[in-house]
C-alpha atoms as one frame of an Amber mdcrd trajectory, in Angstrom:
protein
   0.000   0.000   0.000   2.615   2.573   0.798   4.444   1.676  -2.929   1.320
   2.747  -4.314   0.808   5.766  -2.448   4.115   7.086  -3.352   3.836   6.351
  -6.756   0.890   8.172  -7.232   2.371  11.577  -5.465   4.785  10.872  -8.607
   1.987  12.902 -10.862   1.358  15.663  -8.258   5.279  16.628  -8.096   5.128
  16.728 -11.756   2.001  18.615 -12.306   3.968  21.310  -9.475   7.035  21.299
 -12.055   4.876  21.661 -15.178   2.568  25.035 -13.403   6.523  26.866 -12.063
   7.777  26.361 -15.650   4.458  27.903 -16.759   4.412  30.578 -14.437   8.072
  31.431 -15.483   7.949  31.655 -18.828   6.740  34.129 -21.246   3.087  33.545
 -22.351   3.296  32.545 -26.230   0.619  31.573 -29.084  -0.408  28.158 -28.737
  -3.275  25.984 -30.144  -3.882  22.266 -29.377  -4.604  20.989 -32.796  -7.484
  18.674 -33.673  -5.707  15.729 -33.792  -2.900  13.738 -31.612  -1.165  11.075
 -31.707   0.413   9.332 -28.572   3.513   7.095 -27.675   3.945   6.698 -23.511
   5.636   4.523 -20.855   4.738   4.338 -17.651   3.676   1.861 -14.575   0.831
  -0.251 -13.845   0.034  -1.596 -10.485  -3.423  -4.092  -9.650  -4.080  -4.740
  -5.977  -4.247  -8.051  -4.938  -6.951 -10.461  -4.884  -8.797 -12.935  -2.653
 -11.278 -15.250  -2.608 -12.814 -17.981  -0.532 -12.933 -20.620  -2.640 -15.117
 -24.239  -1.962 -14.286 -27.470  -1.344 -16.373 -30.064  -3.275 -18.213 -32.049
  -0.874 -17.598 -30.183   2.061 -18.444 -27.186   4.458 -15.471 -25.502   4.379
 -13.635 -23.375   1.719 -10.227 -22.265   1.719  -8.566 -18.523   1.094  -7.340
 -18.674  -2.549  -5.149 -15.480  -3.777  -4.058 -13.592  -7.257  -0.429 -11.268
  -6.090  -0.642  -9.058  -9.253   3.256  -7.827  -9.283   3.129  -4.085 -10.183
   5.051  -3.809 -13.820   5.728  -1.374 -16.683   3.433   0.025 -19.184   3.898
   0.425 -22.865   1.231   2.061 -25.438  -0.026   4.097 -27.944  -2.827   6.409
 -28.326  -5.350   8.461 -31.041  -6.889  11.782 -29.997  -9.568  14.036 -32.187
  -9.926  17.061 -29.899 -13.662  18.478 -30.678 -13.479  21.597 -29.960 -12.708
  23.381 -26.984 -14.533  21.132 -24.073 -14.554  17.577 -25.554 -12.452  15.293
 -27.368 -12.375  11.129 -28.175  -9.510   8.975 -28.086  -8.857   5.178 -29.041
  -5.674   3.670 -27.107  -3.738   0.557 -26.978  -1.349  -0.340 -23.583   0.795
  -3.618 -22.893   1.363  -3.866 -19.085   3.927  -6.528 -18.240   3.024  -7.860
 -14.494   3.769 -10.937 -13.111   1.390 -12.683 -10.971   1.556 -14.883  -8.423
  -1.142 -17.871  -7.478  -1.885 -18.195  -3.707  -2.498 -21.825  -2.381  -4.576
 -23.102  -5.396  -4.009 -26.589  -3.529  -2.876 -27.745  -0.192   0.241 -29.133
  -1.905   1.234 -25.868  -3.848   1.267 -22.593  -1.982   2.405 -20.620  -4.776
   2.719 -21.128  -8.095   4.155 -17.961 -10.116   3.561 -17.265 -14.042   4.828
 -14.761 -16.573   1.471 -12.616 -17.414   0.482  -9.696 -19.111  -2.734  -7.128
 -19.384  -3.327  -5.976 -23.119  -5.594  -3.551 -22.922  -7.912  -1.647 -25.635
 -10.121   1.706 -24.515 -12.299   4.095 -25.959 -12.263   7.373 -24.233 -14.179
  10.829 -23.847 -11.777  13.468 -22.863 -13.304  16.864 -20.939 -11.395  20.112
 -20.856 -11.910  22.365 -18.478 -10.091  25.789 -20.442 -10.005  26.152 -24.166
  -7.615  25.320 -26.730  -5.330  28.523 -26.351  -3.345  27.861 -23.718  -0.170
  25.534 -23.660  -1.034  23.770 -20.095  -4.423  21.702 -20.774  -5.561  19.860
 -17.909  -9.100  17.285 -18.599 -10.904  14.382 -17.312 -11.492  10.984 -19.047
 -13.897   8.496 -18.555 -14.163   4.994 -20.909 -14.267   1.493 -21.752 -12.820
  -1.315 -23.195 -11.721  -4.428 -23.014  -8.762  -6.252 -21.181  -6.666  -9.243
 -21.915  -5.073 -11.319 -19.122  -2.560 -13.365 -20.786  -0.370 -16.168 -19.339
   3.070 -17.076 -21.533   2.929 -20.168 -22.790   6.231 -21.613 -20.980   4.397
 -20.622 -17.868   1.378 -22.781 -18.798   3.712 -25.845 -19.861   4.977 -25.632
 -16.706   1.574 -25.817 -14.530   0.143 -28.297 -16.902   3.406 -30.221 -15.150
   1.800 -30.477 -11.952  -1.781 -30.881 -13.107  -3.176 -27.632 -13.414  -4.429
 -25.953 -16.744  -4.185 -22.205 -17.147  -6.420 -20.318 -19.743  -5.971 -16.586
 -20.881  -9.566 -14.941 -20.432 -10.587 -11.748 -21.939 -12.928  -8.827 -19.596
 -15.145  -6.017 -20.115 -13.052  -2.766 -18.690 -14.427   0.707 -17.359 -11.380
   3.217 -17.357 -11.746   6.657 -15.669  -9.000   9.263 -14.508  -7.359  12.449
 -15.768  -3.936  14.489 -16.935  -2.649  17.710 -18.416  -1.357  17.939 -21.686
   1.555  21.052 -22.394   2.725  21.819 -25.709   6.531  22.350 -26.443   5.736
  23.555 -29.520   2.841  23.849 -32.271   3.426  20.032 -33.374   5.211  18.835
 -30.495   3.646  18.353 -26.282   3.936  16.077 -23.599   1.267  13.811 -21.522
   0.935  13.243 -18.052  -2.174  10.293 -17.383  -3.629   9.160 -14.343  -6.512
   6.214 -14.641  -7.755   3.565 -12.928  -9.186   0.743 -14.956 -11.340  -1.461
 -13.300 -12.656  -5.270 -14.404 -14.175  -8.226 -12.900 -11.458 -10.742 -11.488
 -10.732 -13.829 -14.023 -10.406 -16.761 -13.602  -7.852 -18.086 -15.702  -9.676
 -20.950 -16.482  -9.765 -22.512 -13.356 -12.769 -24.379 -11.469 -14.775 -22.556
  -8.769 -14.700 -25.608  -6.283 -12.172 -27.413  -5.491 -12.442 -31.633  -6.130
 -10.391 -34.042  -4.657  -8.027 -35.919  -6.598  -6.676 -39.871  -7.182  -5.108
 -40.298  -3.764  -7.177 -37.990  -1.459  -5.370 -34.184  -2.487  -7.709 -31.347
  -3.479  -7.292 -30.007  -6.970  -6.812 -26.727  -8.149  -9.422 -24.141  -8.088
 -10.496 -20.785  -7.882 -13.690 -18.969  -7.545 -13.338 -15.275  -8.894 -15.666
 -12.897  -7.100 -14.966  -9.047  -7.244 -13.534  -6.235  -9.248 -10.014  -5.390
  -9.764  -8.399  -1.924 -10.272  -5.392  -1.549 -12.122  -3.725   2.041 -11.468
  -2.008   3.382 -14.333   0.387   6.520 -14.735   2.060   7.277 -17.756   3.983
   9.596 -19.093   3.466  10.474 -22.982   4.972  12.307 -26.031   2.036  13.955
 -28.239   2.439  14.939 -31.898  -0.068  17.399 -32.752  -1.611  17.280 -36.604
  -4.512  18.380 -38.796  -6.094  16.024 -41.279  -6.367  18.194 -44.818
């Protein structure tokens, strides 16, 4: 919890540095152009997740887990500005992040895999101030879709020991906000704060838990929840106009 905390003052401190370098400089022209296109980097960071999960036959249920690692964040982005208070944007982000499976069985109290979040959203943007000034701050709200993907080494390697891993696909709701500041008429920079939320998959696995050939309980896994994957990023903009 306190990783994430102090990676999210990581924005504020910027923002501070972006509003002295406006305040010290000498107000010039500047007009954010209709369109944008996007390339950023950044960090993405899901909290963990728990779930009681059953055990065939029986009363009790025990406390299965998902340790999201937090990992870096790679994408690309499309931007029609309309006007001065709205604008739409399509964007595509790879987020590397390891995860970790918390006793799936009795016998295996952690099993760890190679996985990655592919991630496509449709966004409105909302500007509070007009196009004239360099320093643009807005809102975005969205959705999407995101795809939890587990390398394939990783799922040779728990088909080993019995368990079958599946990469699952989920609806995703996106909201957060930025500033935009131009360098020049063509050229600006992207600071992006959003937290995109989706239900918990279940990477194939059962929601009960059977026993096995020789008494051991199997694998399993009931999803139940939402998850929230916080994403900063910071981006270089190329403004254009379509002729």
């Amino acid at each position: 919890m306190r990783k994430r905390i102090t990676w999210l003052l990581v924005p504020l401190f910027l923002l501070s540095a972006l509003s002295s370098l406006v305040a010290a400089q000498v107000q010039q022209a500047a007009r954010h152009e209709e369109w944008e296109a996007s390339f950023f980097g950044g960090f993405a960071s899901v909290g963990d997740q728990s779930s009681l999960t059953p055990v065939e036959g029986q009363s009790s249920a025990r406390s299965v887990g998902l340790d999201y690692k937090n990992g870096y964040l790679l994408g690309a982005r499309v931007t029609q500005n309309l006007g001065d208070t709205f604008g739409a944007e399509l964007e595509y982000s790879f987020a590397d992040q390891p995860l970790d499976f918390i006793n799936l069985r009795p016998s295996l109290p952690k099993l760890s895999v190679k996985h990655n979040i592919h991630s496509i959203v449709y966004s409105v943007l909302v500007y509070p101030f007009d196009q004239s000034g360099r320093l643009r701050p807005y809102g975005t709200i969205g959705g999407g879709t995101s795809f939890f993907y587990i390398g394939k080494d990783s799922k040779n390697q728990a088909a080993t020991q019995g368990i079958v891993l599946k990469d699952r696909w989920k609806f995703a709701f996106s909201f957060g906000g930025g500033v935009k500041y131009l360098l020049t008429n063509k050229i600006g920079v992207r600071l992006d704060v959003r937290d995109q939320i989706t239900g918990v998959p279940n990477y194939g696995l059962p929601d009960t838990s059977a026993s096995l050939p020789g008494g051991e309980l199997g694998a399993a896994f009931r999803a139940d929840g939402r998850a929230h994957n916080w994403i900063v990023n910071v981006g270089l903009n190329y403004y254009f106009e379509f002729k």
